[in-house]
VOPAGU-2260 file (C-alpha; in pm, 1 decimal, decimal comma):
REM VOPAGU-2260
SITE   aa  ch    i         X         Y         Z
SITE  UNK   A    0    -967,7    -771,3    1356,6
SITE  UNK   A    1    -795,8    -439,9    1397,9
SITE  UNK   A    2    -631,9    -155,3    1228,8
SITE  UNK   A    3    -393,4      60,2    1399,3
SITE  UNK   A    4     -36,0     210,0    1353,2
SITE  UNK   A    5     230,8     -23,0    1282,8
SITE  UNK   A    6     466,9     -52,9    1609,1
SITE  UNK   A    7     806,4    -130,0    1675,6
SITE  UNK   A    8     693,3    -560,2    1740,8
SITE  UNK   A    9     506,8    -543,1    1380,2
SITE  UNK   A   10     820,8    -480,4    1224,7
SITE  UNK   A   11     934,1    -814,1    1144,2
SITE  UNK   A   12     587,1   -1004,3    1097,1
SITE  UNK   A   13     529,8    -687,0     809,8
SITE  UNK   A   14     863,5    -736,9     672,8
SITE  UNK   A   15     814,0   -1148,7     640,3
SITE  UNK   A   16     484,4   -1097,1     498,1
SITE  UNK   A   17     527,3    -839,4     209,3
SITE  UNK   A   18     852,9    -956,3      86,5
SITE  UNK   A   19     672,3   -1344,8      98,6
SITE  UNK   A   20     401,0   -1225,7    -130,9
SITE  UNK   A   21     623,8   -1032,3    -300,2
SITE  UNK   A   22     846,3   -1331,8    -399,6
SITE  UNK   A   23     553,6   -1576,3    -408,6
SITE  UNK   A   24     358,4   -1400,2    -617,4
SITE  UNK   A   25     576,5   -1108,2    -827,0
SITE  UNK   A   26     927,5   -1304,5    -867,4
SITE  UNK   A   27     965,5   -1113,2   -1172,7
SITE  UNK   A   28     912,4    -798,0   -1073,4
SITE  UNK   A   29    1183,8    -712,6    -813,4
SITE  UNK   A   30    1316,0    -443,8   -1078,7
SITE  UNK   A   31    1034,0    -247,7   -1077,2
SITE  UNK   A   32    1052,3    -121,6    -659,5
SITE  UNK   A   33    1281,0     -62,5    -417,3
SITE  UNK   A   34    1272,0    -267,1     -60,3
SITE  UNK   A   35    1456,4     -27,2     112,5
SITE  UNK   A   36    1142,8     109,6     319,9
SITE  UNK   A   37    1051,7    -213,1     432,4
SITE  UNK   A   38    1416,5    -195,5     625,7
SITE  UNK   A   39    1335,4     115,8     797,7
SITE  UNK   A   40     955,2     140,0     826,7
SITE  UNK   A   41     946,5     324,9    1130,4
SITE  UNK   A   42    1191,0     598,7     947,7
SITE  UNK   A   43    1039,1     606,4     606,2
SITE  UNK   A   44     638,4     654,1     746,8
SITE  UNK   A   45     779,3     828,5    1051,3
SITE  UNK   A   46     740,9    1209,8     895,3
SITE  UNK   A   47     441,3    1405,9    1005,0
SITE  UNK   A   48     187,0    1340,8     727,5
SITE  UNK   A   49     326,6     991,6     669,2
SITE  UNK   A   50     193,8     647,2     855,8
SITE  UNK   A   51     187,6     281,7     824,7
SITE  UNK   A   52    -113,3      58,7     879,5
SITE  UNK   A   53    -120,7    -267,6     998,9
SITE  UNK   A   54    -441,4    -544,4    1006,5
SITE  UNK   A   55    -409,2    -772,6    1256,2
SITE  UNK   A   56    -582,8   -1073,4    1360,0
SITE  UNK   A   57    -555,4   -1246,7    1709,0
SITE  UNK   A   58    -228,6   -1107,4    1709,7
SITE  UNK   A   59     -81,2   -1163,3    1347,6
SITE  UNK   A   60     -19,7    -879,5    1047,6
SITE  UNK   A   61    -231,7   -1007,2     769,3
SITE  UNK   A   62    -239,3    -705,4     607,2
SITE  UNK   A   63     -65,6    -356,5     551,9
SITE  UNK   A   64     -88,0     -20,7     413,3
SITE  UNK   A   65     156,0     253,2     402,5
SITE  UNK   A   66      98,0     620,4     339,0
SITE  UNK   A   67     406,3     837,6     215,0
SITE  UNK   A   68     455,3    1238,6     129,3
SITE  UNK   A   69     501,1    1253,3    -214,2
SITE  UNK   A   70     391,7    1674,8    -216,3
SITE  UNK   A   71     224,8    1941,0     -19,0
SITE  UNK   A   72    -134,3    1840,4    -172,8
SITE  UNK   A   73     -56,0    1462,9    -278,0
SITE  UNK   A   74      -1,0    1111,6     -44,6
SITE  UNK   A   75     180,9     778,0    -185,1
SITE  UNK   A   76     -36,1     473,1    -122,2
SITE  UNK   A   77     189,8     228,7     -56,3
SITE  UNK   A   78     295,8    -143,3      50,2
SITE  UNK   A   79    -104,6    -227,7      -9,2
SITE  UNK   A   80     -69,9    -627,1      70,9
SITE  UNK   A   81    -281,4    -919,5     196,7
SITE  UNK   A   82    -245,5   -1214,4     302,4
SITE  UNK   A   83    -335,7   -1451,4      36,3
SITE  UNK   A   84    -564,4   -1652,8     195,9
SITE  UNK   A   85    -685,8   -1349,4     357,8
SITE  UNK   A   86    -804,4   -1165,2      62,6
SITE  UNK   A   87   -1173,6   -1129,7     -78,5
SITE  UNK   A   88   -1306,5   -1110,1     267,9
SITE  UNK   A   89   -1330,6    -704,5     268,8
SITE  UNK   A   90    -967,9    -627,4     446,0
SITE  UNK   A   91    -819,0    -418,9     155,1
SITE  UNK   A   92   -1118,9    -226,2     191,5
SITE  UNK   A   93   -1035,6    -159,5     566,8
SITE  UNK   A   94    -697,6     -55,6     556,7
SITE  UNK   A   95    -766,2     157,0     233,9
SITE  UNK   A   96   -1074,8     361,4     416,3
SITE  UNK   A   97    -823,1     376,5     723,3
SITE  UNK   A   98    -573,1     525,0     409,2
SITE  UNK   A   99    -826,1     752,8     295,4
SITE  UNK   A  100    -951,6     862,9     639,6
SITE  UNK   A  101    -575,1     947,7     710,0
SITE  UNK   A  102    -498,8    1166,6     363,5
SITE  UNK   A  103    -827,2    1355,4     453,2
SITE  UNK   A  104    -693,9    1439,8     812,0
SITE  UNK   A  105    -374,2    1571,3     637,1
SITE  UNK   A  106    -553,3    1785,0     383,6
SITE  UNK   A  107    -403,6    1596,7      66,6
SITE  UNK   A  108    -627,1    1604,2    -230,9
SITE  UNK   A  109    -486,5    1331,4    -422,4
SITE  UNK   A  110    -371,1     980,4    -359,9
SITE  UNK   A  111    -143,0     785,8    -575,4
SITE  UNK   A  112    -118,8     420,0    -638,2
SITE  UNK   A  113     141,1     254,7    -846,6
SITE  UNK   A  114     154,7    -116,7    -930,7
SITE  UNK   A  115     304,5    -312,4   -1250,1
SITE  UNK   A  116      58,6    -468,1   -1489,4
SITE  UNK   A  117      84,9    -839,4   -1334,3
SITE  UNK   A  118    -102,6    -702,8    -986,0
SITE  UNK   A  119    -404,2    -784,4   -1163,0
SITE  UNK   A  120    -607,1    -792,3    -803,6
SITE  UNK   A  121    -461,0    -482,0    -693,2
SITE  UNK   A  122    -553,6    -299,6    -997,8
SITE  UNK   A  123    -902,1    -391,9    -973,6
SITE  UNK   A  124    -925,9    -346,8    -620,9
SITE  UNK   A  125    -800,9       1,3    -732,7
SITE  UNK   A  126   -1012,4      58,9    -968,5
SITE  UNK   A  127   -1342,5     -49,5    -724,6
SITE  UNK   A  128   -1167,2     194,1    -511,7
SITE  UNK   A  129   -1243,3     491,3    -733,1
SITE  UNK   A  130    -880,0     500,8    -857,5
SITE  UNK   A  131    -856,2     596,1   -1226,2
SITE  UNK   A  132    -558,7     499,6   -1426,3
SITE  UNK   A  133    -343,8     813,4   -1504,4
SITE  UNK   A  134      -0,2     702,5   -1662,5
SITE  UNK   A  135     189,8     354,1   -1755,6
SITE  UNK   A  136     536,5     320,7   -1809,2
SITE  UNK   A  137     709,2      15,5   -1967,0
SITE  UNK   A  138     996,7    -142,1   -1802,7
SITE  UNK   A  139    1220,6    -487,8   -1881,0
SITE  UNK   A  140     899,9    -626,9   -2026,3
SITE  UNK   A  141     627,2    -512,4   -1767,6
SITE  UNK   A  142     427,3    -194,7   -1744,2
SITE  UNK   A  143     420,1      30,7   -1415,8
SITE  UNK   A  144      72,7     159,7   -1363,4
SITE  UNK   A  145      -8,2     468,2   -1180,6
SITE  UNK   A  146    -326,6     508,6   -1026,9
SITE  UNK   A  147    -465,4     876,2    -898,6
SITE  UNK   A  148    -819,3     914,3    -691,6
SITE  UNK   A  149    -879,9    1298,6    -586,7
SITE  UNK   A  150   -1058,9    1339,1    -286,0
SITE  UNK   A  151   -1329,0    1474,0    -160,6
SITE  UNK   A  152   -1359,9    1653,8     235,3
């Protein structure tokens, strides 16, 4: 099991994976976020206080995390996914600390985390996480969370 920096020959095994979960699990939800990053990962995590995480197991991405500029003092957490039968087995937690590790490095002092109200298991990963709830929105039926943690050198 490994973390590292997504790479050019990740691109399409990150690609199939989020937008299979993505339509699996959150049919409904396509409204509520863009997939135009997952077209042009290397691009969209390529600026200097930006990355993309991968998890990968005997050569397959179960798992992902992207980090993204949002201001001088705050990071995006993004793209947060698992493979389904891959989940409860501690691998969130990996690529988040990875996450968190990374922010630190950059000198942001918040991290932001937005999901819609049917991401039940992201929310309360979140939440175990030390994210605190700081702003929903509704939209075509669904609410859009946003999730802030401050950190802590």
């Amino acid at each position: 099991m490994q973390v590292r920096a997504l790479t050019k020959e990740d691109i399409e095994q990150v690609r199939d994976l989020i937008l299979n979960i993505l339509t699996r699990e959150y049919p409904f939800d396509k409204t509520a976020y863009s997939d135009s990053d997952l077209y042009d990962l290397l691009g969209t995590y390529g600026g200097p206080r930006d990355t993309f995480f991968v998890l990968v197991n005997n050569g397959e991405v179960i798992g992902t995390a992207g980090i993204k500029e949002d201001s001088k003092n705050t990071a995006l957490l993004r793209r947060l996914f698992v493979e389904t039968k891959e989940r409860k087995k501690g691998y969130g937690t990996l690529l988040v600390d990875e996450a968190l590790k990374f922010c630190k490095s950059k000198d942001y002092k918040t991290i932001v985390f937005r999901t819609t109200n049917r991401m039940v298991q992201a929310i309360e990963f979140c939440k175990k996480r030390g994210f605190k709830k700081a702003q929903e929105a509704e939209l075509q039926g669904f609410y859009i969370y946003k999730f802030v943690k401050e950190l802590v050198k």
